[in-house]
C-alpha positions, -999 to +999 in steps of 0.1 A: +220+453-149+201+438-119+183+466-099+199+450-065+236+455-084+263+465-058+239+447-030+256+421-008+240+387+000+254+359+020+261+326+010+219+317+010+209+346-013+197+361+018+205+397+027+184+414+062+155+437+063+153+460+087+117+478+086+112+511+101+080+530+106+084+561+082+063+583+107+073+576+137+111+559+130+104+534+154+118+503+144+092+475+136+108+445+130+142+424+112+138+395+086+158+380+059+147+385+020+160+370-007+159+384-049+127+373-050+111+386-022+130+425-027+110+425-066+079+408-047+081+438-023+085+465-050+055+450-070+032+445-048+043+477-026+040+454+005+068+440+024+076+409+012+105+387+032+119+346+031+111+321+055+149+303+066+126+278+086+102+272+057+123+281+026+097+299+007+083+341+005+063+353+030+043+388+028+042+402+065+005+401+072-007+379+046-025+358+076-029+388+103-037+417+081-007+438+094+011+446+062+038+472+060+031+493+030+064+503+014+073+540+015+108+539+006+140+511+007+173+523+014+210+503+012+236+508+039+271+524+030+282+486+025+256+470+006+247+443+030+219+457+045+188+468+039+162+499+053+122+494+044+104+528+056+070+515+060+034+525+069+023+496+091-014+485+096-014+472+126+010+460+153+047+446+138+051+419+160+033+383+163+029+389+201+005+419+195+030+448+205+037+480+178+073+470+175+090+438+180+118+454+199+094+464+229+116+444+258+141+474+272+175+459+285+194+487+291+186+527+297+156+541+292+137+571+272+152+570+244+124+570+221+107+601+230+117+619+204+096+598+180+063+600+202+049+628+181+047+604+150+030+581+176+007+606+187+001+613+151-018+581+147-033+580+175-054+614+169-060+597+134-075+569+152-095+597+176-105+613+149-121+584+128-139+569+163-157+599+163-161+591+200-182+624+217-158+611+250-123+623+231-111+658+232-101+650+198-129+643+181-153+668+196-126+692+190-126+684+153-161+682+148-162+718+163-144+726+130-114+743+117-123+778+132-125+762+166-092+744+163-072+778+151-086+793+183-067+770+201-037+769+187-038+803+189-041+805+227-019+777+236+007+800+213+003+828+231+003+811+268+034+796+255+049+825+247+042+843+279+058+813+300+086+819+278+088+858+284+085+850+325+110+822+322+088+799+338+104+765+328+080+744+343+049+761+327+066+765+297+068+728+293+034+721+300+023+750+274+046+735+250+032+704+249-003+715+248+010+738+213+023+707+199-012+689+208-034+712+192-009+720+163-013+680+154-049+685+155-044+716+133-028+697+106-052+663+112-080+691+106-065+706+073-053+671+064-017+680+061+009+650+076+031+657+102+062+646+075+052+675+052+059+696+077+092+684+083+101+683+051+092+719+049+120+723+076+144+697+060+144+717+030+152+752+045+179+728+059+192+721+030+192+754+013+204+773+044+242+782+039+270+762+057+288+784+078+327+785+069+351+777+095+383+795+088+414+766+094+432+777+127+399+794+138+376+778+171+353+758+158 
């Protein structure tokens, strides 16, 4: 049996790719791939599409050095499309922009959700500059000790704008919790998905509750 059994391909051989960043859930990007370039992509681990222009494979960032290192590829409920999580290096698109979907038509905000995977990276990139002008990196050279003190008071000022129902503080202390708590885990070197995961799993095992038929839901 063919490891793409039950998957759907048009007429071309060509089924799309969508690829998604697996820490942030942005998505990066859309292309085609064909049988070829889906076992290129699990061999080589890097995301591996097919040219309709050119007619031949193409490994994103084989001429730019932005690859998409393949975390895990999912089918849809129908079989005709596919789901690459990725870790990219670099940005997605050819025009130099994280994502290729960065032109907004309609609405706005609806990706803050995702920024703390965003901000992930970006104290990754702090951290490794080194830079004595970030917060970040002289926060983490002052070591793990250091960092736990902060996280500690931005915990307990939280808390107390919670216990005075002061909205508006509250929001600023809660951001400045999730700040340092990022900075925590970039000190201890524990990813922001494990974390999750950890949450995901209690999730998981926690019990459904029962709704009774007849009873308000």
């Amino acid at each position: 049996m063919s490891r793409w059994e039950g998957l759907i391909f048009d007429e071309r051989g060509l089924i799309p790719v969508v690829a998604q960043d697996a820490r942030t859930g942005r998505v990066l990007m859309v292309a085609w791939a064909n049988r070829e370039a889906l076992d290129a992509t699990l061999e080589t681990g890097q995301l591996t599409f097919y040219s309709r222009s050119r007619g031949q494979l193409w490994r994103k960032g084989e001429t730019s050095g932005n690859t998409l290192t393949l975390v895990e590829l999912k089918g849809d409920c129908d079989g005709d499309t596919l789901l690459a999580l990725v870790e990219p290096a670099g940005p997605a698109c050819h025009t130099g922009e994280e994502t290729c979907f960065f032109r907004s038509l309609a609405g706005e905000g609806g990706e803050t959700g995702l920024f703390l995977g965003r901000l992930e990276r970006i104290l990754a990139d702090r951290a490794a500059s080194g830079d004595p002008g970030s917060y970040t990196a002289r926060l983490l050279a002052a070591g793990t000790a250091r960092v736990a003190q902060k996280v500690g008071e931005e915990g307990v000022e939280t808390a107390l704008a919670t216990a005075l129902e002061d909205r508006e503080r509250f929001r600023e202390e809660a951001a400045d919790l999730l700040y340092h708590l990022l900075v925590a885990a970039r000190s201890l070197e524990v990813p922001l998905r494990d974390v999750l995961s950890v949450l995901e799993d209690r999730h998981r095992r926690s019990p459904r509750p029962q709704i009774r038929e007849g009873a308000p839901a």
